[in-house]
N, C-alpha and C positions, 0 to 999 in steps of 0.2 A: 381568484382566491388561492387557489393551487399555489400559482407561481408565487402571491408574495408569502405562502407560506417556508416555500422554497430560500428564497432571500432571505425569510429569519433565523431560517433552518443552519443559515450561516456564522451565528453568534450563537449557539446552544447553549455556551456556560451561561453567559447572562440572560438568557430565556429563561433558563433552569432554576436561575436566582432569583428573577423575576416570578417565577412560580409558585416559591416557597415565602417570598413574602406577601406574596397574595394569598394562599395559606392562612398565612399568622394574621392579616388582615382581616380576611373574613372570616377568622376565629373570635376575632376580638371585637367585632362588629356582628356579629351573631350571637356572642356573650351577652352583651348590653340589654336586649328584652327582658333576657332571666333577673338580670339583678334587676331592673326596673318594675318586674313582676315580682320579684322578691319583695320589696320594698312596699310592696304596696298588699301586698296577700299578708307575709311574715310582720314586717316592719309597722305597718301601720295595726293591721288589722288582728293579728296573733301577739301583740308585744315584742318582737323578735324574735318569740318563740317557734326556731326554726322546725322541728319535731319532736313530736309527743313522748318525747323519750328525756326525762330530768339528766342534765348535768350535774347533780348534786344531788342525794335525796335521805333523808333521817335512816336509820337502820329499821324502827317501826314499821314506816312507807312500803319499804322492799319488804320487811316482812309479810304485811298485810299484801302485796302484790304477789307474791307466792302464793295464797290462801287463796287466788283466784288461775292458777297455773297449774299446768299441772306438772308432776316431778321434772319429768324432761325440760319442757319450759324454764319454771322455776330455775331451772342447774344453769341452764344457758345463761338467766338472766344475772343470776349471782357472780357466773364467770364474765359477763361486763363492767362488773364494778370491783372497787378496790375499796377496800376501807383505810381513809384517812386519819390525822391524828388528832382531830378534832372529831371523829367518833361518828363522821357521816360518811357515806360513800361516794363515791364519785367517778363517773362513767371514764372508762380506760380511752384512747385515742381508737375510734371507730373510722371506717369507710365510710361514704356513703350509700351503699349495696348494704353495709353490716346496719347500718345507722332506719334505713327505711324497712329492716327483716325486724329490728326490736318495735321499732316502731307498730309494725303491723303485730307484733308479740303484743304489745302492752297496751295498746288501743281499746278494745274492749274489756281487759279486766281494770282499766282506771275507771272508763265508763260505769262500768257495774258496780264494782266499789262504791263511789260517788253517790250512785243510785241508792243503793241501799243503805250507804251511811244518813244519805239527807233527806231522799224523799219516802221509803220505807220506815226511817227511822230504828233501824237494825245497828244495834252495837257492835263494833267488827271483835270487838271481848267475845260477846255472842256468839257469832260465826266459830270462830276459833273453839269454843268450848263446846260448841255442838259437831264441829268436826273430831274435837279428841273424846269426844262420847260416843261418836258413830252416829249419831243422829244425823248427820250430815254428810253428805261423799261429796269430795271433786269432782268426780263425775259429776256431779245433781248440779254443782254450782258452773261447771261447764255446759251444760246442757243448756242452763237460764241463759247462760251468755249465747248460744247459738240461737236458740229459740225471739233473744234481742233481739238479737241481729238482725232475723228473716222481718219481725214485725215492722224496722226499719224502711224497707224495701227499697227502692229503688238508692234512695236516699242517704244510705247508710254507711259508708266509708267514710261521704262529706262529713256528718254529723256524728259520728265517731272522732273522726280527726279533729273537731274544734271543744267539743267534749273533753276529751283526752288533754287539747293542750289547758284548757280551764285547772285543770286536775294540777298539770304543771306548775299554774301560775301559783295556784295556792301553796305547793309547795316550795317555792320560790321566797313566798311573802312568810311562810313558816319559816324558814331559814334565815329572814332577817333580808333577802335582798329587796334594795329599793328596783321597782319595776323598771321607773323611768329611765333611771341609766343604763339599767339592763336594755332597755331598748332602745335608747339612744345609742351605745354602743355598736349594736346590732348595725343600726342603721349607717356611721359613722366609719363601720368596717364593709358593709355593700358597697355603699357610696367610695370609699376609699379604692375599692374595687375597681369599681367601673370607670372613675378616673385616669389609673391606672390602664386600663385596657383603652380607653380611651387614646390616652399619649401614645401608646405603641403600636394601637392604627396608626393613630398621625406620622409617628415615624414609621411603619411601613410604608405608608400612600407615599410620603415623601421619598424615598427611597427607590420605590416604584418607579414614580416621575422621574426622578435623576437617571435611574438606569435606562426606560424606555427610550428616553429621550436619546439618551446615548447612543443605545443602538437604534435607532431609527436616524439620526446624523449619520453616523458610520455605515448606516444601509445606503443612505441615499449618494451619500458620498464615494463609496465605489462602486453604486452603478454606473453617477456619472462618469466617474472612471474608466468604467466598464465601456461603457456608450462610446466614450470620446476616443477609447487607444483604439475600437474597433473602428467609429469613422473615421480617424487620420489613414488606418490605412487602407478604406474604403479606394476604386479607384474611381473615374471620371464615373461609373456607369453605375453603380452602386450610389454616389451621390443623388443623378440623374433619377434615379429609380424611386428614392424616398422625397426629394427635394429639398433645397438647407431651409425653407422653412419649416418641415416637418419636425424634421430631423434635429432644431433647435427648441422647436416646441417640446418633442420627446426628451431632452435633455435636462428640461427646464419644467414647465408644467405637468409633465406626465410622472415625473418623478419625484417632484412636489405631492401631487397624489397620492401618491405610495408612502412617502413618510407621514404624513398625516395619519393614511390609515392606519402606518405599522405600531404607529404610539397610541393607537386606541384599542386595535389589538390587543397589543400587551399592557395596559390599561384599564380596559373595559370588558370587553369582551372575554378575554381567559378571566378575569374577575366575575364577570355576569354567572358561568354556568357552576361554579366555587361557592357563590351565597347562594345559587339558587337550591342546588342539590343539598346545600350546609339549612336551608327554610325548611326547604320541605323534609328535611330527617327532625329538625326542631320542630316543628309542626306536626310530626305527629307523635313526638314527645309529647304534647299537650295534652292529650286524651280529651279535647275541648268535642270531639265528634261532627266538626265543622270542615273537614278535609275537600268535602266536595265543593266546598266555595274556590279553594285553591284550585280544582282541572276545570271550572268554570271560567276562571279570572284567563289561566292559561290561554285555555281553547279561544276565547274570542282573541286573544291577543294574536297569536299565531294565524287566527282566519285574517285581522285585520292587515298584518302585515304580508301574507300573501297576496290579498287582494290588492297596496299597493303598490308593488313589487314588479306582480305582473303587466301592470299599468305603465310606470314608469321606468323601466329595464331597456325596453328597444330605445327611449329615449334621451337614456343615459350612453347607451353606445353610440348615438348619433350626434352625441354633444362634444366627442373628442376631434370627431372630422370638422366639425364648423368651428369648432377653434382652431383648425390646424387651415383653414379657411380662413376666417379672420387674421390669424395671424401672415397668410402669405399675402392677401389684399393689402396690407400693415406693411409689410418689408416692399411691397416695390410699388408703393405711393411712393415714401418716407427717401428710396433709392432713386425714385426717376421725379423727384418734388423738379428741379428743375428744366425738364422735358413739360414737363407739364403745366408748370408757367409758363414756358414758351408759347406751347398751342394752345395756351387760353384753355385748358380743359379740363379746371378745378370741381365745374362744376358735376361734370362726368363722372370723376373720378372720386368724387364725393357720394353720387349715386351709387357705385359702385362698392363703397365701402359702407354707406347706409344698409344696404342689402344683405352683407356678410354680416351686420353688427346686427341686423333687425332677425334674421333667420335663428342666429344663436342665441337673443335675446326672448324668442319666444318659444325655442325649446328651454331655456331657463325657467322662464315663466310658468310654463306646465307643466314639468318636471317640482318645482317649486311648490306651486299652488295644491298640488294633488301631496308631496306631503308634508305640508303644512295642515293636513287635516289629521296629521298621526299625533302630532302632542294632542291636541283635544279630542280626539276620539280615545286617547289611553288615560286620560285624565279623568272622563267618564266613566272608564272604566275601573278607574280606583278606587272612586267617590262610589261608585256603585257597590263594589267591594265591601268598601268601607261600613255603608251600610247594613248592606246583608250581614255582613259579623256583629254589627251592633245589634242587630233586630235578632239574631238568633242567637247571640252569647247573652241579649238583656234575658230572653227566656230561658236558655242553661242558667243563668246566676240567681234569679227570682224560683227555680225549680232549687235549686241548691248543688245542680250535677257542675258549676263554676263557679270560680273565682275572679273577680275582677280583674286582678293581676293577670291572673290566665287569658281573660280575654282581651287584656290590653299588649300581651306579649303576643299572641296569635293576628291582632292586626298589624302589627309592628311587623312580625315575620311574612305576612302575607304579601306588606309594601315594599319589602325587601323582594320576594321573590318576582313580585308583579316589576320592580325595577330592574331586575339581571335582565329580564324578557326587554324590559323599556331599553335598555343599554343598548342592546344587542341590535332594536328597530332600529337605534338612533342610528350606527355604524352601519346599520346594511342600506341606508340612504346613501353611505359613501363606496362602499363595497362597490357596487356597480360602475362606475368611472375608474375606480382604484384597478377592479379587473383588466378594464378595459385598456387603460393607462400598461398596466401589465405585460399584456399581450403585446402593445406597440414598441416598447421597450425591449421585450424576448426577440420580436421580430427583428430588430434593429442585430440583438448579443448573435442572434441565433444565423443570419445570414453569410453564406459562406463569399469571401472574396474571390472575383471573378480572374486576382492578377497575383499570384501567391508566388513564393520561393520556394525554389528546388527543394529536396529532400538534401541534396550534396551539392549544393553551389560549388561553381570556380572561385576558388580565392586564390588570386596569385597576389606578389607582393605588389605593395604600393609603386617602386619604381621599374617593376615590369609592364607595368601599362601604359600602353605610347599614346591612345585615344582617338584610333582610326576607328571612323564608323563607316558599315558599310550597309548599305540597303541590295538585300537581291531576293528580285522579283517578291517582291514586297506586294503586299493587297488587304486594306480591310474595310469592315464592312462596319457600320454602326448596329448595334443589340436593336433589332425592330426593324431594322432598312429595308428596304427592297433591292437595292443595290449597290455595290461597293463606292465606298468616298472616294479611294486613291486605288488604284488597282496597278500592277506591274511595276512598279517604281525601284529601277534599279541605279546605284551610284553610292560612288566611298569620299569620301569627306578623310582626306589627310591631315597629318599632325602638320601646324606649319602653314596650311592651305586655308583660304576659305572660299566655302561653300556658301553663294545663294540660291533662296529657292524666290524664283516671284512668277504670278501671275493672278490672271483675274479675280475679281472677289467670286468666293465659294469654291476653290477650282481645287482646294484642299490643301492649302500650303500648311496650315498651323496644325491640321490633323496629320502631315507628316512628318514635323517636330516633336508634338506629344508621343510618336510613337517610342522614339528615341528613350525618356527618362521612362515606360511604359508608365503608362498615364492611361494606357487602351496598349494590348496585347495584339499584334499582326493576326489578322483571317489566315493568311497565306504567305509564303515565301518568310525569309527569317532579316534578320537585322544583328548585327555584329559589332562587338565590341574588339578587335586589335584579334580578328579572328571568332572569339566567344561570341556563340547566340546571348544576347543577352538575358535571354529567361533563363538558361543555367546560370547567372549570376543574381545575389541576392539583389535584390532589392536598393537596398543603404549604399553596397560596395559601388550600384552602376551611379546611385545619384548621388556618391559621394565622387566621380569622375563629372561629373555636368557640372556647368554653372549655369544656371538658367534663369532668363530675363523676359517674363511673361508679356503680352500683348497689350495687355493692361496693367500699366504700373500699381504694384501692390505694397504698402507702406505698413505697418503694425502701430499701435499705440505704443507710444516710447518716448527717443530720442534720436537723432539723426547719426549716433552715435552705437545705439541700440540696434536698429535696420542695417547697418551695414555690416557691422561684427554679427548679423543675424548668421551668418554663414559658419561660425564655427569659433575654433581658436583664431582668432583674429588681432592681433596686436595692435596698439593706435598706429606703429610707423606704416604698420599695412592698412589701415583704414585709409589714414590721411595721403596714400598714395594712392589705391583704389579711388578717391575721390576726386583727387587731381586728375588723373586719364580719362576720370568719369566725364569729367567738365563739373564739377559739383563745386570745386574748392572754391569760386568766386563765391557764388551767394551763399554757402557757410559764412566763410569770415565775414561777412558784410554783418551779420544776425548775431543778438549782443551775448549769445549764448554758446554760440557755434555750433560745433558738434553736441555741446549737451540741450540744444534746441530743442524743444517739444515737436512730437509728431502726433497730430490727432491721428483717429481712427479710422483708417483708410487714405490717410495721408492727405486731409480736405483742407489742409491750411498751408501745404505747397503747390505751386501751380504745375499744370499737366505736363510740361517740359522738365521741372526739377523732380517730380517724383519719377521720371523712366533716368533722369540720370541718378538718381539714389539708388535706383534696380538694377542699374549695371554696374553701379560700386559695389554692389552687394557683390555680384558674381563674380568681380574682378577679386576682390577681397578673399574671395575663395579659393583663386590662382587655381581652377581645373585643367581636366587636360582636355575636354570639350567644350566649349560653349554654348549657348543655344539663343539665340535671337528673333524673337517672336513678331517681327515689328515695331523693333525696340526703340527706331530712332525717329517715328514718324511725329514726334511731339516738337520735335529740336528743331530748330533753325538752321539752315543751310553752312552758315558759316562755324556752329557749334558742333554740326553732323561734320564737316570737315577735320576740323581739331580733334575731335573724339576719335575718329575712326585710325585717324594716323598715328593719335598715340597709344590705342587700344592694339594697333597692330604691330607696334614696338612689343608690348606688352604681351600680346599671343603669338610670340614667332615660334614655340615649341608645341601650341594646343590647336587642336581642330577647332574652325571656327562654322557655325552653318548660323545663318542669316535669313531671316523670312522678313521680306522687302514687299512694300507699295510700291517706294518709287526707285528708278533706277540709278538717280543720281546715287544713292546710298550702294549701290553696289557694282558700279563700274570700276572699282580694283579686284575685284573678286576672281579668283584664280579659277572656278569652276561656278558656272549659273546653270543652272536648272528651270526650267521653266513648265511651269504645269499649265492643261487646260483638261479641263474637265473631269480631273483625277487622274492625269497621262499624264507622261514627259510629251513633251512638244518640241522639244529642244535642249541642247548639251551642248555647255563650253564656254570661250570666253564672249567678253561683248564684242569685240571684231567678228570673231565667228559666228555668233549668234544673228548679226546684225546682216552676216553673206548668207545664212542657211535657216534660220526660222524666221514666217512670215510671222507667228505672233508675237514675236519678243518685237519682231520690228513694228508690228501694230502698236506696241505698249509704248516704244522707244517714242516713236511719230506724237501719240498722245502725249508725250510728257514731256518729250523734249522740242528745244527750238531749234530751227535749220543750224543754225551756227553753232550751237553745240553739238548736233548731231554732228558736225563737222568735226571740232573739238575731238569729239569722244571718241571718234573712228580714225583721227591722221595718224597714219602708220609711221610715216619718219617727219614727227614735229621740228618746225623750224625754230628760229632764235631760243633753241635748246630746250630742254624738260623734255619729257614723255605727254601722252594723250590723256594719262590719270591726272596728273598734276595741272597740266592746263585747265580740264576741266572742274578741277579741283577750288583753283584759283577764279574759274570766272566764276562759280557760283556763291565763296567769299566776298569776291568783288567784284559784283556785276558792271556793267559802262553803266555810265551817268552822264545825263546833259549837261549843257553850261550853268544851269540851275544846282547843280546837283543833286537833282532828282535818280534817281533808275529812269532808264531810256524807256518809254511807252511802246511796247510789244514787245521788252525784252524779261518782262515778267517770265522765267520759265512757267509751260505747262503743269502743271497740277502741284505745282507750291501751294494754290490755297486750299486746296484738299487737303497737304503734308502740314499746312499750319494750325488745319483743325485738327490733326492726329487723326488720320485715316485708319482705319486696321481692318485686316481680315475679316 
């Protein structure tokens, strides 16, 4: 709750505006009882006749009301009126504070009056001529009015106050006004009223929603923000640690959460404790004596939703992991669908995800089920409510201590209050995920990267860097390992030159590549950039020197045109040349779109040979000054791997090239090979040398290669001219064929059909 109050805390203006029209909201939604109680006490049942105080009344009237006042009084009540020029008076513009002090003035001397003009049968001539006699004091006739009063008892303000307005009425009808309009008026101006407050609820809510809405978009939208600039620059291990299904689930559903709650928040909830606190000060404006209904209605509300809460809380936190569950069973079905048509093991893997679907299906269920008994346990509650105010307002209204009105405006406020409490249940059903979501989210903003930039990176200029890499005594270790991947790995990769690396699978070739753009930060020993460690350089500056061609060709949803200018500024003459070297430019033009061809997502509508050559157009297109080749060409065909590589090598004579090879045919022109076992160098140099002084390169050679190549590859002074590269170059373009023209049976080289399935690391 904290944190997403945090998150709002980020839009204060429109929170702040959001507050004051919630305000004005439940001002005008808390008006609405009064007039509707008005209407029904004043309006129906007084004629309109809002207090016992005439807006009009004969000079006589006021006199004879003096004759029951006394001096002080009387002066007060004279300086409320003005005499008109029709010879009446008529009450000056009062408050309502000044309007209820005459009112309680004149209450009982209309009362008494009345009394003794109609039912004593006392001539108020009488009065008057017994007061200018002496026979009679104010005193004596004040006294009677007190001594009323008490006889009244309990009773006695009610029955003053409808007495008093009778008095009214009559002089109303003395005056000539007709009643009905006079209270039709009344009524027609309440009603007008509440109309009125009515619309500008509506336009506050409205307004509300537009705003909340707003900021609850603009929340959600730069977390994802948020989320995504910190995972881009997440490194391999930081990934590793959360998983990209997690990590897309947090992007997506856990932040979905959060806006939902944030609009109900500023919605509901800051609206809930606004009427509730705005009920309860109107509520005891009532003087109804019914207050203890309202900490009753409270208390169970409050018990019900703790009980709950506590119930289903641990189950709400355990419902973000089984989706983050579900959802990883989901992503690598969906990725490995056809591994698993292969081995027939749909049905496995159907069990497999029944399981994820069934576990979070029945934390739903009982998180669900348990509260689904809160509408109708609060609904009981209201009707219960309900009740009790009827059952004990019908007895204040039959005693005379209430008015109908009153006790129809006291239930009205009570559904109000018992509702801010319903709001508030209803959102803390969501609360608990929303937290939890929260947390997963901060977790993500809050994680510090394990591969960061100098405080003062080296910046030299662009054409200062030649893009010699050098590895010395190099060693690292994976976060959790028990033992280093690659350990000791020393060698420099010239501008000009290229460097492969091969050896057996696992033996860490592609984990000494990524160390290069760092992808993973070296345990030990450092790695150089044209001399610079590269961890004193930033980030951007080293990977804006790579061009890099992943192990697994990686495509974006696009255009073929898109993925390749993916590299930068990129012009079409540099596309469509990057394409060419790539080998790419045949089956472009062939496709009736070309380069504006569609690339689905993940590149699944070209096949596994044309998407690693759209990866190295990519990086050729970028013209670096290092390359990086990840086992880039084990998709291509011998005779495509020939063409590529020669005119790739036209194309990189000023840039370091390092190459991560399966097979050896792809890197028999390689100026320096490296050979790894077991996370060691095993061997350094070229393929003649390697082939006189390391037994495992010459293990790998033997495995892949055919005697007659092996010959090929190693003749020092080749006859009917060319070199050893080119020869072998040539036979694997054009292997011998029999008089059929087939390929000659056993001149298949060795592990071509490994390279045709795209072998990798």
């Amino acid at each position: 709750m904290g944190k997403i109050l945090k998150y709002l805390g980020e839009h204060k203006s429109a929170v702040f505006a959001i507050f004051l029209l919630l305000i004005v909201q439940a001002y005008c939604d808390l008006s609405l009882p009064q007039y509707m109680s008005d209407i029904v006490d004043i309006g129906i049942q007084q004629s309109g006749i809002e207090y016992a105080v005439p807006d009009e009344m004969r000079k006589e009237t006021l006199e004879n009301l003096c004759l029951f006042l006394s001096n002080e009084d009387a002066g007060t009540l004279k300086a409320s009126y003005q005499e008109s020029s029709e010879g009446t008076y008529k009450l000056k513009v009062q408050s309502r504070e000044e309007m209820q002090g005459l009112e309680e003035l004149l209450g009982m001397p209309m009362v008494v009056m009345s009394s003794m003009a109609q039912e004593q049968g006392m001539d108020l001539d009488t009065i008057k001529a017994l007061l200018d006699s002496g026979q009679m004091t104010t005193e004596q006739i004040l006294q009677k009015e007190e001594e009323a009063r008490e006889n009244m008892g309990d009773m006695g303000d009610s029955i003053i106050s409808q007495r008093a307005r009778l008095v009214v009425r009559q002089e109303y009808e003395a005056l000539g006004y007709h009643m009905e309009d006079y209270q039709n008026h009344y009524m027609l101006c309440t009603g007008g009223k509440m109309l009125a407050m009515s619309v500008v609820m509506m336009l506050a809510s409205i307004l509300v929603g537009l705003l909340a809405s707003r900021v609850s978009a603009k929340l959600g939208m730069d977390l994802r923000g948020r989320v995504f600039k910190k995972v881009v620059g997440f490194s391999n291990n930081e990934i590793e640690q959360f998983s990209t299904a997690s990590l897309i689930t947090r992007s997506t559903n856990d932040i979905q959460q959060i806006q939902m709650v944030a609009v109900l928040l500023l919605r509901m909830i800051m609206y809930a404790p606004i009427i509730g606190i705005g009920g309860v000060l109107k509520v005891a404006g009532t003087k109804t004596g019914m207050g203890w209904i309202i900490g009753v209605a409270v208390g169970s509300i409050i018990l019900l939703v703790g009980v709950l809460m506590s119930v289903t809380m641990p189950k709400f936190k355990k419902m973000q992991t089984l989706v983050d569950r579900l959802n990883l069973v989901s992503r690598e079905i969906l990725t490995g669908v056809s591994v698993i048509r292969a081995f027939s093991r749909e049905k496995f893997e159907e069990k497999r995800f029944e399981g994820a679907n069934r576990d979070l299906m029945k934390t739903q269920l009982f998180t669900s089920r348990v509260m689904s008994m809160m509408m109708p346990a609060m609904m009981l509650i209201m009707n219960a409510i309900t009740v009790m105010i009827v059952w004990f307002g019908a007895q204040g209204v039959d005693l005379g201590n209430l008015q109908v009105g009153d006790m129809m405006a006291f239930i009205t406020y009570t559904m109000q209050i018992v509702m801010a409490f319903l709001m508030i249940t209803m959102v803390s059903v969501m609360l608990p995920r929303a937290g939890v979501a929260a947390n997963r989210i901060e977790e993500v903003i809050q994680t510090k990267e394990t591969i960061c930039d100098p405080s003062n990176p080296v910046e030299n200029l662009e054409d200062q860097w030649k893009g010699e890499v050098a590895f010395e005594d190099v060693s690292f270790r994976y976060p959790g390992a028990q033992e280093d991947a690659v350990c000791h790995i020393s060698f420099t990769a010239k501008p000009g030159k290229t460097t492969a690396i091969i050896g057996s699978t696992g033996c860490g070739k592609s984990t000494v590549l990524n160390l290069i753009p760092r992808f993973y930060d070296v345990t030990a020993g450092k790695i150089t950039m044209d001399g610079v460690d590269i961890r004193k350089m930033s980030q951007k500056k080293l990977r804006d020197l790579i061009g890099y061609v992943p192990q697994k060709g990686m495509l974006f949803s696009g255009t073929i045109a898109s993925n390749i200018q993916f590299a930068g500024n990129v012009t079409e003459a540099q596309m469509e040349e990057a394409a060419e070297i790539a080998q790419a430019k045949a089956f472009i033009s062939e496709k009736e779109e070309q380069f504006e061809s569609p690339i689905s997502q993940g590149g699944t509508n070209v096949s596994g040979g044309q998407k690693q050559r759209l990866s190295i157009a990519r990086a050729i297109a970028k013209n670096p000054k290092v390359f990086l080749f990840d086992d880039s060409f084990s998709a291509l065909d011998y005779k495509t791997d020939v063409v590529l590589r020669k005119a790739l090598q036209e194309k990189t004579g000023n840039s370091s090239v390092i190459i991560v090879a399966q097979r050896i045919s792809t890197i028999l022109h390689a100026d320096q090979i490296i050979v790894l076992e077991d996370g060691r160098i095993a061997g350094k140099g070229t393929h003649e040398e390697l082939m006189d002084t390391c037994e495992t390169y010459q293990e790998i050679a033997k495995s892949q290669l055919s005697e007659q190549e092996l010959k090929t590859s190693t003749r020092k002074d080749p006859k009917d001219g060319g070199n050893q590269e080119e020869a072998g170059q040539e036979w694997r373009a054009n292997p011998p064929k029999d008089a059929k023209g087939f390929q000659k049976q056993g001149e298949i080289p060795k592990g071509q059909e490994k390279a045709d399935r795209g072998g990798a690391d």
